[in-house]
Backbone bond lengths (Angstrom), bond angles and torsions (degrees), N, CA, C in turn:
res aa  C-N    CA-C-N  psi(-1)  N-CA   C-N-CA  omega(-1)  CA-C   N-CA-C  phi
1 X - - - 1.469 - - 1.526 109.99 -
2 X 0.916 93.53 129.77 1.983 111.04 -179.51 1.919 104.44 -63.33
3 X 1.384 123.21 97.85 1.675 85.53 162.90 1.884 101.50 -102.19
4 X 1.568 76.91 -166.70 1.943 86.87 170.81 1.111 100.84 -113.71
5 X 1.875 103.11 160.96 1.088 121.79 -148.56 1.590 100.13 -154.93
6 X 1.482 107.79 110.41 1.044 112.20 163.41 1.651 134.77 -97.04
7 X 1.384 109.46 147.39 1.579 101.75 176.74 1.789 122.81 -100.36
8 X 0.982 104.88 138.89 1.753 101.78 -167.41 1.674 106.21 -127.81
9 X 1.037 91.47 115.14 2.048 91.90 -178.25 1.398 126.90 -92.94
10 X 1.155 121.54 112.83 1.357 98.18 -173.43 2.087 102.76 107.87
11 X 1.525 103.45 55.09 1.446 96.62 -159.17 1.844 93.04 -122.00
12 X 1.201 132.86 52.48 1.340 131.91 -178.64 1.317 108.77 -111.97
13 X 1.524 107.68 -41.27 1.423 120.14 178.32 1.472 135.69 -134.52
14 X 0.855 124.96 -167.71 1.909 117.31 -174.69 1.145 114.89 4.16
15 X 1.323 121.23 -130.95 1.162 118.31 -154.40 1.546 121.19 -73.68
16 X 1.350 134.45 3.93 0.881 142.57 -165.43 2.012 97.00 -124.89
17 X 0.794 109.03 8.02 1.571 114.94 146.98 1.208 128.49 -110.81
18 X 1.593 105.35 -38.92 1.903 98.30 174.98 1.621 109.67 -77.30
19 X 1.473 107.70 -7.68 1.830 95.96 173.64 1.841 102.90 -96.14
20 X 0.978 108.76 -9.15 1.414 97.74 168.96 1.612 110.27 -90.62
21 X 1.375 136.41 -47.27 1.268 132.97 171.22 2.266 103.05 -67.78
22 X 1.142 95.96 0.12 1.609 81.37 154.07 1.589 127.03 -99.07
23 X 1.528 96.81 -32.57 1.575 118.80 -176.95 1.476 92.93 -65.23
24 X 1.099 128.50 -54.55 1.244 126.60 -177.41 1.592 115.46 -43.41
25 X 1.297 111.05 -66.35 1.896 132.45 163.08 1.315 103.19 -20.10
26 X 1.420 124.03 -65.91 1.572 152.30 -139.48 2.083 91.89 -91.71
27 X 1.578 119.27 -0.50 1.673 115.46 -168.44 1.531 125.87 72.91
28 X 1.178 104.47 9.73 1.414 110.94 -172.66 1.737 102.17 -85.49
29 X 1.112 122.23 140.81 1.071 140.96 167.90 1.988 117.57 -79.04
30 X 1.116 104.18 101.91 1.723 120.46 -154.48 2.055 101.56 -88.85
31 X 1.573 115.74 131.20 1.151 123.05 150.35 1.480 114.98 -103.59
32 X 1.311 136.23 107.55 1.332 116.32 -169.41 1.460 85.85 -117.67
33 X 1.895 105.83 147.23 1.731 113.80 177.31 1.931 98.66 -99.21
34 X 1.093 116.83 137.31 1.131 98.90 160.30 1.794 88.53 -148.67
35 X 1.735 94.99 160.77 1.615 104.86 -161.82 1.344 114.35 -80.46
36 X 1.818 120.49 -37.61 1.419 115.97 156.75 1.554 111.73 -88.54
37 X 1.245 104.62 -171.55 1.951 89.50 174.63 1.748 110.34 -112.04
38 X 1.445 110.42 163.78 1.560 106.05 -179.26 1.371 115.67 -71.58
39 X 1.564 112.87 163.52 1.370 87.73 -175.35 1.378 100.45 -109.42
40 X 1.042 106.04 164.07 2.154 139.60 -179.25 2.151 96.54 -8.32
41 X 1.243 92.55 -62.41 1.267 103.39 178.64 1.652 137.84 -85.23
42 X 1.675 101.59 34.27 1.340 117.45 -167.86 1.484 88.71 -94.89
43 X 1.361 127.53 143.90 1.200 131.96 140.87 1.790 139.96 -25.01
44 X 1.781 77.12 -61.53 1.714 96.88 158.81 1.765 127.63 -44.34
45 X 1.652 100.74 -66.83 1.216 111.15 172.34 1.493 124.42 -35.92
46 X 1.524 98.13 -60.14 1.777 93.47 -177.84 1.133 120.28 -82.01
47 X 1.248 137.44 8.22 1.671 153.62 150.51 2.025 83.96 -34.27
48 X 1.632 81.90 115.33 1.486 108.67 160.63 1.655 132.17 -42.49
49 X 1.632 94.29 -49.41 1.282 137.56 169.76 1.888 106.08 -71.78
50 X 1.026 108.59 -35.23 1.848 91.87 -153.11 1.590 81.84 -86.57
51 X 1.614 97.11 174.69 1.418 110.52 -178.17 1.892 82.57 -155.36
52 X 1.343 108.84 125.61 1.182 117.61 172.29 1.507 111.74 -89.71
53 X 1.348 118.33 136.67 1.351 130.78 -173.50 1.758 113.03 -117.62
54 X 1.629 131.64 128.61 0.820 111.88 -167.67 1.319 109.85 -129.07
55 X 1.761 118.99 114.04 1.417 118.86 -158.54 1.456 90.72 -156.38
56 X 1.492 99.56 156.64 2.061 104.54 167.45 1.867 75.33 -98.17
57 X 0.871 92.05 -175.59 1.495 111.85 179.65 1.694 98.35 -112.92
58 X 1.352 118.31 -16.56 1.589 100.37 170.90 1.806 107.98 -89.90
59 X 1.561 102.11 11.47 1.894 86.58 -175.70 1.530 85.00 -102.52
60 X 1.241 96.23 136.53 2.061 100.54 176.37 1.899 97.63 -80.98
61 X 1.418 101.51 -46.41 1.852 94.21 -176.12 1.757 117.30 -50.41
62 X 1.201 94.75 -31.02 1.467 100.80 -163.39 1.822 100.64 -79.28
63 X 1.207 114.27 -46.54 1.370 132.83 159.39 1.750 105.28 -33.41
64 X 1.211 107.16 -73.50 1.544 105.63 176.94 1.438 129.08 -38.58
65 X 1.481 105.74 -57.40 1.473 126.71 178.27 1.504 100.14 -66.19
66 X 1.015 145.89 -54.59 1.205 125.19 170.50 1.618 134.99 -48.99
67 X 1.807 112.01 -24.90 1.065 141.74 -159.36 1.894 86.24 -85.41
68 X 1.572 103.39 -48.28 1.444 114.11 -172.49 1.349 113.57 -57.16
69 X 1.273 113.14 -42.32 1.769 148.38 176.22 1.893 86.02 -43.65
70 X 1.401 112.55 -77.93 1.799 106.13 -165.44 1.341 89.88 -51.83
71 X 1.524 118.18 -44.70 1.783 99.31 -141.27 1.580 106.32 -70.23
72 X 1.697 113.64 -21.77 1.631 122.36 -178.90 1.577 117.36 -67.88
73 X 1.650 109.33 -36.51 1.393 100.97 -179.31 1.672 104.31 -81.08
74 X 1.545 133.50 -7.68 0.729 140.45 126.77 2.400 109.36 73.82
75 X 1.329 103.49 -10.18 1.751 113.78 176.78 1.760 108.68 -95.95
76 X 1.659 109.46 4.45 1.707 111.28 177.69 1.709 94.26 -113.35
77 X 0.961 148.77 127.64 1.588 147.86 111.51 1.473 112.65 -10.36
78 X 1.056 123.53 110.18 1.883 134.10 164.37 1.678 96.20 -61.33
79 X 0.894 107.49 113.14 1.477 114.00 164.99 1.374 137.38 -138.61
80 X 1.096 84.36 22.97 1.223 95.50 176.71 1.527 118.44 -178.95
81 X 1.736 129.86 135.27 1.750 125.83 -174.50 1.144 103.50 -118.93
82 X 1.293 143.15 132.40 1.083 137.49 145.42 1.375 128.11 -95.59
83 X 1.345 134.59 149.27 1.365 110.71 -160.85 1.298 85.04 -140.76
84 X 1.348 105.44 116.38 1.392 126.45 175.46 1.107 130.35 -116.10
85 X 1.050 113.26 -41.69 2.034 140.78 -179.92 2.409 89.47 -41.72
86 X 1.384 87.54 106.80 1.626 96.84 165.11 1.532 114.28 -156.37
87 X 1.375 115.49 172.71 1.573 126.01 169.11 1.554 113.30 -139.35
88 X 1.029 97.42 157.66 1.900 97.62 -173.72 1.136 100.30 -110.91
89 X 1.019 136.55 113.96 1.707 138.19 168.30 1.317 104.90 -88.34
90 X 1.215 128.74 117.84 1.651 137.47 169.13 1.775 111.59 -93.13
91 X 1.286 86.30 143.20 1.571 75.43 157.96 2.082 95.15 140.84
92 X 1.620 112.68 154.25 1.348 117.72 164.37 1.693 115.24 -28.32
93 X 1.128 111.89 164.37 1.695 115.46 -178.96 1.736 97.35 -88.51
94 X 1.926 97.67 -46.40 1.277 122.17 -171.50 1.324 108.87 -54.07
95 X 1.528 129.95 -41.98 1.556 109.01 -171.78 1.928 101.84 -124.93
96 X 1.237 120.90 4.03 1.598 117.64 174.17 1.702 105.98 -38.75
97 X 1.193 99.62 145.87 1.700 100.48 163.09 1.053 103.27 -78.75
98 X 1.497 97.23 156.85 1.261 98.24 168.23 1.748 138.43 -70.57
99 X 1.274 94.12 -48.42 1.643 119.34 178.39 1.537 82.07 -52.43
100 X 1.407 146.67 1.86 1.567 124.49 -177.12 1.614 95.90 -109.14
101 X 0.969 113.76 -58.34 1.744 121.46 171.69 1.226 125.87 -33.74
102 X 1.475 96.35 -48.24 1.880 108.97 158.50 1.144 97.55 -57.11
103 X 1.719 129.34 -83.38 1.877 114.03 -167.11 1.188 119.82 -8.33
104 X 1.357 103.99 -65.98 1.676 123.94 167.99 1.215 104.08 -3.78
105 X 1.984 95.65 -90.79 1.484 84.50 -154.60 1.620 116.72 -83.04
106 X 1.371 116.48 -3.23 0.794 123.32 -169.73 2.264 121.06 -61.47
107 X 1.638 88.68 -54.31 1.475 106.29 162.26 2.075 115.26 -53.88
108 X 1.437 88.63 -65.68 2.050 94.91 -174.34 1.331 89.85 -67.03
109 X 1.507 143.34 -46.15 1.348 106.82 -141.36 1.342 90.45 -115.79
110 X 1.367 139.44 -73.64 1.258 136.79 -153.50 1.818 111.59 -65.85
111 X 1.388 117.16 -27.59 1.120 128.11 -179.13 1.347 106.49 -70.83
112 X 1.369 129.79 -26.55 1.173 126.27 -167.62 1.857 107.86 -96.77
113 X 1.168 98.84 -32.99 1.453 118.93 175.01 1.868 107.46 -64.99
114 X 1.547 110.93 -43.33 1.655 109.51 165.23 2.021 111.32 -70.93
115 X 1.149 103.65 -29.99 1.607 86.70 -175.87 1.776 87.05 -74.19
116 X 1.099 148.12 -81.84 1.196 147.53 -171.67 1.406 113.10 -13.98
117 X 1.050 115.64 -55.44 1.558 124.74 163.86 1.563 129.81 -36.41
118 X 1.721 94.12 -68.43 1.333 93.57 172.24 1.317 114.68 -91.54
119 X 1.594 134.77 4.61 1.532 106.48 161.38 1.398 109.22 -107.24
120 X 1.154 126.19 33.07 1.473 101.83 -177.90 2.054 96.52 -95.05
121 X 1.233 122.80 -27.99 1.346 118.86 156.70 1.617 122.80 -9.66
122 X 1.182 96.59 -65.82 1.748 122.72 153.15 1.339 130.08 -34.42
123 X 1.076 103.85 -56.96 2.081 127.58 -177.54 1.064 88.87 -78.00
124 X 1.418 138.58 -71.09 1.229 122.09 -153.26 1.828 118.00 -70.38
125 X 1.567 101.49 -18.82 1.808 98.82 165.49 1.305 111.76 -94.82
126 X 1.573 133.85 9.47 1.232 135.43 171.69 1.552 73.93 -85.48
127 X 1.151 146.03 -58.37 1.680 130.70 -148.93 1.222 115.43 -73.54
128 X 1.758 109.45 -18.03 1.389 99.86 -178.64 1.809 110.70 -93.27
129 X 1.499 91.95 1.40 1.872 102.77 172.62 1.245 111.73 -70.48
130 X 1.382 124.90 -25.44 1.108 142.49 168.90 1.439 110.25 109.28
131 X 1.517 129.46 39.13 1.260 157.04 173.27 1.593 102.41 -84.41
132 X 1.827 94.49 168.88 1.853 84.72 167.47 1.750 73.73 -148.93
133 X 1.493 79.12 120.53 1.743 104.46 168.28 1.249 105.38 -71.89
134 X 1.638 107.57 166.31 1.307 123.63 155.08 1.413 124.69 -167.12
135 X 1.694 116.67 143.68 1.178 106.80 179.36 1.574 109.55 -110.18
136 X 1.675 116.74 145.01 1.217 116.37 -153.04 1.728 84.72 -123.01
137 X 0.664 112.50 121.61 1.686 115.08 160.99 1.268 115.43 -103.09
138 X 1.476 125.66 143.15 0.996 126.06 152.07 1.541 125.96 -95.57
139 X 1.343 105.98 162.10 1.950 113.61 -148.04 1.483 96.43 -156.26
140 X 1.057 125.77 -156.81 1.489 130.22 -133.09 1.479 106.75 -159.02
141 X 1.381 132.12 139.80 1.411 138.51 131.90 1.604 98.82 -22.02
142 X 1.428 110.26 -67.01 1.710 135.22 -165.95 1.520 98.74 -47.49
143 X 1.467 128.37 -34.62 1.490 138.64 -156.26 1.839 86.25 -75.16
144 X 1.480 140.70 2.57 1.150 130.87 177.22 1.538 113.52 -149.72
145 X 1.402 113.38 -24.17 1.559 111.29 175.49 1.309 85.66 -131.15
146 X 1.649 88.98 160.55 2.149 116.62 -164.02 1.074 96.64 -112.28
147 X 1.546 138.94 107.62 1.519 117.41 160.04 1.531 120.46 -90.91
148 X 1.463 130.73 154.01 1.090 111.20 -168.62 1.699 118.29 -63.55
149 X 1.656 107.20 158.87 1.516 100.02 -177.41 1.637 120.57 76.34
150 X 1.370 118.96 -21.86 1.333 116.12 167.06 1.385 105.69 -106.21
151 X 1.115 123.44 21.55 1.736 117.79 178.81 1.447 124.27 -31.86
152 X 1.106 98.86 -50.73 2.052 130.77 -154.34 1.765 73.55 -85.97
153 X 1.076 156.28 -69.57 1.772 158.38 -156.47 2.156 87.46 -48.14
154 X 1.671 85.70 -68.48 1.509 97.82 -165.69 1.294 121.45 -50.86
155 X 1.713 111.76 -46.12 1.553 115.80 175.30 1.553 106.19 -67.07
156 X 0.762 118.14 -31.28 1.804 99.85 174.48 1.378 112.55 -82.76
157 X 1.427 136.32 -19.68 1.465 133.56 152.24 1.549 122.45 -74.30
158 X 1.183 125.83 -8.00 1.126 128.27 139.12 1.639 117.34 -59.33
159 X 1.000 108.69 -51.53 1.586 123.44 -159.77 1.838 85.53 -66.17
160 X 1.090 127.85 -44.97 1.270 141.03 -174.16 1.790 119.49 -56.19
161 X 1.609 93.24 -36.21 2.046 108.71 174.20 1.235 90.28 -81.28
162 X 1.488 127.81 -51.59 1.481 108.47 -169.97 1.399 116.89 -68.44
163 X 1.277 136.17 -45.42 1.441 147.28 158.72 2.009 92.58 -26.00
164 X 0.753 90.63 -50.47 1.645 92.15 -157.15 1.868 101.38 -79.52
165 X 1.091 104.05 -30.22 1.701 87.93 179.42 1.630 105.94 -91.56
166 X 1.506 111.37 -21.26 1.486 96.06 164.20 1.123 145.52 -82.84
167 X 1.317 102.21 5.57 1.371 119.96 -168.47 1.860 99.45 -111.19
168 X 1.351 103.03 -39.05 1.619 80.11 161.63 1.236 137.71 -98.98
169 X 1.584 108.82 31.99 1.322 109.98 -178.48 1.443 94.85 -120.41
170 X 1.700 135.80 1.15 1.343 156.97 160.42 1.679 87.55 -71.14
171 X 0.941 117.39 -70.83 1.649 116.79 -165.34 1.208 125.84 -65.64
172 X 1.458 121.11 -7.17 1.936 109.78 -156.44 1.237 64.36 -86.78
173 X 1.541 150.32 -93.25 1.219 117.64 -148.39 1.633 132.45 7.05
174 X 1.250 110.71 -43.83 1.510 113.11 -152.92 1.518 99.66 -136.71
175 X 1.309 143.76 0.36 1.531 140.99 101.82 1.170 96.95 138.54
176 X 2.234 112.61 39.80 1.150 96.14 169.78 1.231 120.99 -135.81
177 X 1.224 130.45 135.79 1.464 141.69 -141.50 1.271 125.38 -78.63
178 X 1.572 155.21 108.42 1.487 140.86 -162.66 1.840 78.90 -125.98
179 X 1.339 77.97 147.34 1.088 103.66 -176.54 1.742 123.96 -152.64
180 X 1.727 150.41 162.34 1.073 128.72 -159.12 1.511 97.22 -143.62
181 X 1.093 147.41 149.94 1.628 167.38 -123.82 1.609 100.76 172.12
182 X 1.610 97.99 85.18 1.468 106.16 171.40 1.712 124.84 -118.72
183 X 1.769 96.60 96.84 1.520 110.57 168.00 1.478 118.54 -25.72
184 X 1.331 111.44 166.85 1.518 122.84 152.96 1.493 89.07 -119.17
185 X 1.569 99.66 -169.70 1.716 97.50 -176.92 1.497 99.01 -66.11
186 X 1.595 94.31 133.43 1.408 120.65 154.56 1.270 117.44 -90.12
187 X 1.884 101.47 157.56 1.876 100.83 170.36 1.466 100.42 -103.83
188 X 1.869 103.60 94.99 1.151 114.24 154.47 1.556 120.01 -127.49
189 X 1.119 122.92 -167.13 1.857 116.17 175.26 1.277 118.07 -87.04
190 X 1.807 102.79 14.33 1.747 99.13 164.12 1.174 123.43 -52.90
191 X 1.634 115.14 -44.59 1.004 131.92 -170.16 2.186 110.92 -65.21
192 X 0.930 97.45 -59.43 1.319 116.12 173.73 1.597 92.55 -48.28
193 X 1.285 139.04 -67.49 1.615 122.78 -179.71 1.425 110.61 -50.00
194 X 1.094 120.84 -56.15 1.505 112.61 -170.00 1.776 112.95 -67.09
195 X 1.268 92.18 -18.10 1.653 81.00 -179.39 1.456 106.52 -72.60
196 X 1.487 121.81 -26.68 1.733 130.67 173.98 1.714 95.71 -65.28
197 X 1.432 143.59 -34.33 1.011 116.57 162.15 1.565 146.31 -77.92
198 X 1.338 110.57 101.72 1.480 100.20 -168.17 1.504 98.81 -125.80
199 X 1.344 131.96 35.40 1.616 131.30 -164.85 1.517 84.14 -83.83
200 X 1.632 143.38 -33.65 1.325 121.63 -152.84 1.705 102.48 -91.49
201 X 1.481 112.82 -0.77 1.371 102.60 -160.85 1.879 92.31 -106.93
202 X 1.172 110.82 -0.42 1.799 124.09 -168.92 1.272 107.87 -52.71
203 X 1.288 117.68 154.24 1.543 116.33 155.54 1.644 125.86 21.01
204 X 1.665 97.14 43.90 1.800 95.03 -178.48 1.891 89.24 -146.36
205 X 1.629 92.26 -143.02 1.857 87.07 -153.22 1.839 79.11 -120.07
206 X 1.551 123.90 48.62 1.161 148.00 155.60 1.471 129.52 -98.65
207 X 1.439 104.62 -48.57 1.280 149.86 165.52 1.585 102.44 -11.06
208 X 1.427 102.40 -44.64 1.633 95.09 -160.32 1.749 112.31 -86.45
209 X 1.606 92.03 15.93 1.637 108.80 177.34 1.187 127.19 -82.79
210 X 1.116 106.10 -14.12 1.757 120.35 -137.03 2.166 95.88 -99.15
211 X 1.157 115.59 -30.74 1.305 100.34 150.99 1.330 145.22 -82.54
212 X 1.326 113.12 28.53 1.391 127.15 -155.56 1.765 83.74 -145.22
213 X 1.597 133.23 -1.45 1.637 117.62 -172.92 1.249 97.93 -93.54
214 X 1.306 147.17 -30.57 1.387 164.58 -113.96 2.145 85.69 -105.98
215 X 1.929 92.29 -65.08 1.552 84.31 -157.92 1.235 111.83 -105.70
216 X 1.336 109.18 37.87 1.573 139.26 -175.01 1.367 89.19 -107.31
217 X 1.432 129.69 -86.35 1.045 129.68 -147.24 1.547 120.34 -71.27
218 X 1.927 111.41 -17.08 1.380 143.98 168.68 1.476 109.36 -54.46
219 X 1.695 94.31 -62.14 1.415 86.68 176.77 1.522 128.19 -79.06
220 X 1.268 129.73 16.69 1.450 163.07 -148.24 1.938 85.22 -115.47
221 X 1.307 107.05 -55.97 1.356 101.71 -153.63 1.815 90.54 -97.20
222 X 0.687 127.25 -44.25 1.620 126.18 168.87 1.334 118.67 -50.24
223 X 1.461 109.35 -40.13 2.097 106.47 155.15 1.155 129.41 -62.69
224 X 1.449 109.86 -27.29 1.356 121.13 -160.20 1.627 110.08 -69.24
225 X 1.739 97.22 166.08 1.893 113.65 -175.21 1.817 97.77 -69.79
226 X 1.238 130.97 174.66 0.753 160.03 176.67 1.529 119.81 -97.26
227 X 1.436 124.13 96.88 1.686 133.10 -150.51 1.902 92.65 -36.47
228 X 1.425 105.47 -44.85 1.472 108.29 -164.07 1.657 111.85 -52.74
229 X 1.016 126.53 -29.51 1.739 137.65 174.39 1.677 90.93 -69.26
230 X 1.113 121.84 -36.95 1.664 108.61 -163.89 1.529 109.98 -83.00
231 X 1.555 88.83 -26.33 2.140 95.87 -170.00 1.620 89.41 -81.53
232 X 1.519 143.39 -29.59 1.351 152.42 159.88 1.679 96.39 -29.44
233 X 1.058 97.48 -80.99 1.588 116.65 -161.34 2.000 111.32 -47.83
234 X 1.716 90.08 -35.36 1.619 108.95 174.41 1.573 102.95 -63.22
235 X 1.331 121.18 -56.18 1.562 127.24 -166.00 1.977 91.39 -68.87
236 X 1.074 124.27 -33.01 1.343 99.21 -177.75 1.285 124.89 -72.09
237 X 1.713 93.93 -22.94 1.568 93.03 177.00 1.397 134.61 -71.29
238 X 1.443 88.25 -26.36 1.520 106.87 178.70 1.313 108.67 -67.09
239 X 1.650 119.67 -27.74 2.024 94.00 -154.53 2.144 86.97 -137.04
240 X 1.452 119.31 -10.42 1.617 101.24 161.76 1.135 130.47 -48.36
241 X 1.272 135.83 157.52 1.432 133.34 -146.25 1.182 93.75 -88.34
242 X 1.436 120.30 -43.64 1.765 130.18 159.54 1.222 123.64 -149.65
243 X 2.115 95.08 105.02 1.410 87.65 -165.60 1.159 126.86 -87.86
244 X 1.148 131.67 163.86 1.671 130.61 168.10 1.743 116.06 -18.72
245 X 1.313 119.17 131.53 1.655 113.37 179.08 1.773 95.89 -56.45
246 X 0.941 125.00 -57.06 1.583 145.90 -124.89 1.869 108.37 -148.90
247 X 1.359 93.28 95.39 1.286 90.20 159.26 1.823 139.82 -143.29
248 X 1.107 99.18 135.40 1.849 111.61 -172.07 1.345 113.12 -67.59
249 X 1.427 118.87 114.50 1.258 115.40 174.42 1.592 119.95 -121.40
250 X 1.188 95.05 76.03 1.995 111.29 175.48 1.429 127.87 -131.49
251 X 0.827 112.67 139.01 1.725 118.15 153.58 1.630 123.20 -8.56
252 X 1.403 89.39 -83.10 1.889 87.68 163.99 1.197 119.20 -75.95
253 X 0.919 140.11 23.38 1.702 128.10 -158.27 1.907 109.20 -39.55
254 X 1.516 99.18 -42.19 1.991 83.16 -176.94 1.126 106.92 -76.11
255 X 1.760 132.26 -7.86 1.747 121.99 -179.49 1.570 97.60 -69.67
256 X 1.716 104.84 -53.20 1.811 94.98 174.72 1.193 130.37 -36.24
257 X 1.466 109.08 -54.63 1.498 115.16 -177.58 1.531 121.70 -75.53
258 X 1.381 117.72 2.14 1.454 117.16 -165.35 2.137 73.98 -107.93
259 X 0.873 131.73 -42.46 1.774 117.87 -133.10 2.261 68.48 -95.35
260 X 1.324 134.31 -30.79 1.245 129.09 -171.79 1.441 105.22 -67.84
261 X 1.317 126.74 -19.02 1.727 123.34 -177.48 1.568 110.91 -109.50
262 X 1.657 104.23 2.32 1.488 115.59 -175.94 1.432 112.06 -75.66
263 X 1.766 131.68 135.39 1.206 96.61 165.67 1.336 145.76 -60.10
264 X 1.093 125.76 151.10 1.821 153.17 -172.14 1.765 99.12 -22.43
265 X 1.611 94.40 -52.40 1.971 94.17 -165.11 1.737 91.63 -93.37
266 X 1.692 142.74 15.49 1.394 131.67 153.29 1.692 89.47 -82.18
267 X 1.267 126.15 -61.73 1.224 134.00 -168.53 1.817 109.32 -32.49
268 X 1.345 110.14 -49.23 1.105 133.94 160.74 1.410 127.08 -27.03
269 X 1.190 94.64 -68.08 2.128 112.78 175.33 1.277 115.29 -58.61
270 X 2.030 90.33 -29.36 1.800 90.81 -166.74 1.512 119.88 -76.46
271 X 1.522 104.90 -39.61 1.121 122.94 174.05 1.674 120.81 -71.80
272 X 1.644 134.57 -25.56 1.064 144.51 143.16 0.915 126.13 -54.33
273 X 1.539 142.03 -14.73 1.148 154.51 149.06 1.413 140.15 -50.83
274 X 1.555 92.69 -23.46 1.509 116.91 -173.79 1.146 101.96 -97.50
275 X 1.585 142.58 -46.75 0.965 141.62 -137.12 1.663 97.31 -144.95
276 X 1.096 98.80 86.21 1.853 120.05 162.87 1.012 127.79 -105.43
């Protein structure tokens, strides 16, 4: 028996574990990438169903061989990618390292652009099985409004809507669906990493920020949706008959969308307002 089989990148933590231990729930047959491996006594791991995959998303070989990995056991249909695997780099434009800015885009944008690459090989013979693939990316609040200091987060979630509407308007041709699943802050350990980054705000004329990132980003994660609404929003995309291009998953969702059509210098006040 043929099942489907989705791939999920980025499956160790937040949201890219509770949508794989949902996909799992839901009968789906799970590839999850993660960069070290789980250990013996993970839940995940001994999932009947899961098959752990082990790749950064910036190594293309490692990407492949894993890609080779679904296509060899070869009795599941790929039907589906989600692209989850990201990092938030915080920090001034003016003093970020560089080698960190690259991470940036390197993880959200180019990493996501190589798994796309090498699995759509896959998708497109799941389509001729007579499946309807899809690739689901995940994206950002950030993928449309800039707050200050997360620029380098936002421009690569931008880079991520555009990736994503060109790529499924490259594909309906051939009947396969991209689509985008954009959080507000979630309560995952994104937050908790970026608060460990503070090298761009150090010893410069930033500096005087850095006690104010702690209960900024706290209360960021104490507002925030619940990963399980986001891995929801992932499973719809994957299997509605036609799902939404684009969807917002926050608390405020109409404050987002009202301050995103506002002009540039209201946008301005709003976001300067927060952060004094």
């Amino acid at each position: 028996m043929h099942h489907k089989s989705i791939l999920v990148t980025g499956v160790s933590t937040g949201i890219g574990l509770v949508t794989a231990r949902d996909l799992l729930r839901r009968g789906f047959r799970v590839y999850g990438s993660v960069r070290s491996p789980l250990g013996e006594d993970d839940d995940l791991a001994r999932h009947p169903r899961f098959t752990e995959l082990h790749f950064d998303v910036r190594d293309r070989e490692a990407i492949r061989a894993g890609i080779q990995r679904i296509a060899a056991e070869g009795r599941h249909h790929l039907v589906g990618v989600v692209n989850n695997a990201g990092v938030a780099v915080p920090g001034p434009i003016e003093t970020t390292d560089e080698a960190e800015y690259r991470r940036q885009f390197d993880v959200n944008v180019f990493g996501l652009i190589s798994v796309c690459q090498e699995s759509l090989p896959l998708l497109h013979a799941s389509r001729e099985a007579g499946f309807r693939p899809r690739i689901v990316n995940v994206s950002s609040v950030s993928g449309y409004l800039t707050s200050p200091f997360m620029a380098f987060y936002s421009s690569s979630k931008f880079a991520v809507e555009a990736l994503t509407d060109g790529l499924r308007r490259e594909l309906m041709p051939f009947g396969i669906d991209v689509v985008s699943v954009a959080p507000g802050p979630t309560k995952t350990p994104i937050w908790a990493k970026g608060r460990a980054q503070t090298s761009g705000f150090e010893d410069n004329r930033y500096s005087y920020l850095i006690p104010q990132l702690a209960p900024y980003t706290q209360a960021a994660e104490r507002g925030g949706v619940e990963p399980q609404l986001v891995a929801d929003a992932i499973h719809a995309a994957l299997t509605d008959k036609v799902p939404r291009a684009h969807v917002l998953i926050m608390k405020k969702r109409w404050l987002a969308k009202l301050i995103r059509h506002a002009p540039k210098r209201v946008q301005d006040r709003f976001f300067t307002k927060r952060v004094r």
